[in-house]
N, C-alpha and C positions, 0 to 999 in steps of 0.2 A: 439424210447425210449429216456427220456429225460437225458441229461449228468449230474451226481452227483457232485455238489461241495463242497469239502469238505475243511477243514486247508490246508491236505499236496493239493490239487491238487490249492488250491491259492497259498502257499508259492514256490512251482515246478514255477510257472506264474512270479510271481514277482522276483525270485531270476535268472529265463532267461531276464527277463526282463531289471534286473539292472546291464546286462552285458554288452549291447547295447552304443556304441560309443555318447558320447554327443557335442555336442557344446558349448564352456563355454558361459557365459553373458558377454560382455565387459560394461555391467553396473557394476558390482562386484560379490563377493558372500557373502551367508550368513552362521553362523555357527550357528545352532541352539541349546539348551539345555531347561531345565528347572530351575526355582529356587522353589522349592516346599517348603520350608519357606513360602515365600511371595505367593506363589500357581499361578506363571506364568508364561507363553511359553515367553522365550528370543530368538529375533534372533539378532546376532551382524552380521551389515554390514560393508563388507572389499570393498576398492575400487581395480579394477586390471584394466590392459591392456590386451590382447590378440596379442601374438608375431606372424611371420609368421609361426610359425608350431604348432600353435593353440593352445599353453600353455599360462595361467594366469599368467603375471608377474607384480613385482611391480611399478607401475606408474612411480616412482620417479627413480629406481633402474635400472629398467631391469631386476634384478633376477627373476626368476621362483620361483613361490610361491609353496612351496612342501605341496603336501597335506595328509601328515601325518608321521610318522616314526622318525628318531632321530634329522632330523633336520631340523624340525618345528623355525621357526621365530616367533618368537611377531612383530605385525603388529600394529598400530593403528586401533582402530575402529572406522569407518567412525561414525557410528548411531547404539544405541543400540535402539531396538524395542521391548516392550514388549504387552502381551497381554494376558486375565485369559483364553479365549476361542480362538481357531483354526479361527472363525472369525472375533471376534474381530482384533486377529494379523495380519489378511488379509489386513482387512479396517487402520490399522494403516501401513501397510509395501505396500500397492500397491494402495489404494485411495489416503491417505491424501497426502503424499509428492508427491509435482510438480516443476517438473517433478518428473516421476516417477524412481524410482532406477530400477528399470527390466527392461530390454531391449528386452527382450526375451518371447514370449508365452509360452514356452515348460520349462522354469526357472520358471515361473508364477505358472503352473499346480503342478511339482515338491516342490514347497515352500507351493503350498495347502495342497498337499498332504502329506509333511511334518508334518506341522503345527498339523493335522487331528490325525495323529500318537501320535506327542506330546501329544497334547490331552488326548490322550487316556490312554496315560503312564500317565502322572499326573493324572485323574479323579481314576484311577485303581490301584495306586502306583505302577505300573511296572517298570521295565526299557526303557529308551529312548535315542536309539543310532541314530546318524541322516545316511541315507544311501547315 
């Protein structure tokens, strides 16, 4: 008998999924949004370090970059990246610059798969929360 897929048994899949321990990029990270004005997927690129207990800190600083809650820093941004389509933004954020800012396959897949979402939010005017 074949297995049903349905919303909840995808959204059951992905939210075990995004529990899953990662390894940061020590290329940096990206903060993605939309600007639906202008009708395009932005990623802003932050440059970090990776300390020995596997936290993103700042190049220059050493602090630990927090990734979210009340005390959030303003960082510079390395590169803002934008793009109207999921690949469009691909080919500007993982072709064109050389070298490449990803360091990471599994950063790569995640920023597609991103982007993909954004997407989806702008074309559908949903909301788009980056996970």
């Amino acid at each position: 008998m074949p297995i049903t897929i349905n919303q909840h048994n995808l959204k059951v899949i992905d939210d075990e999924l995004s529990k899953r321990p990662i390894a940061l990029d020590p290329g940096g990270y990206y903060v993605i949004y939309l600007d639906r004005e202008a009708g395009l997927i932005c990623a802003k690129h932050y440059t970090n370090s990776i300390n020995e207990q596997g936290l993103a800190v700042d190049p220059q600083t050493g602090d630990v970059i927090a990734c979210g809650g009340k005390k959030v820093v303003e960082r510079p941004v390395e590169k803002l990246y934008t793009g109207r389509t999921a690949k469009e933004l691909c080919v500007e954020v993982v072709e064109k610059p050389q070298p490449c800012p990803i360091t990471m396959l599994d950063h790569a897949a995640y920023l597609g798969r991103e982007f993909v979402r954004a997407e989806y939010a702008l074309v559908n005017g949903t909301e788009y929360i980056q996970d």
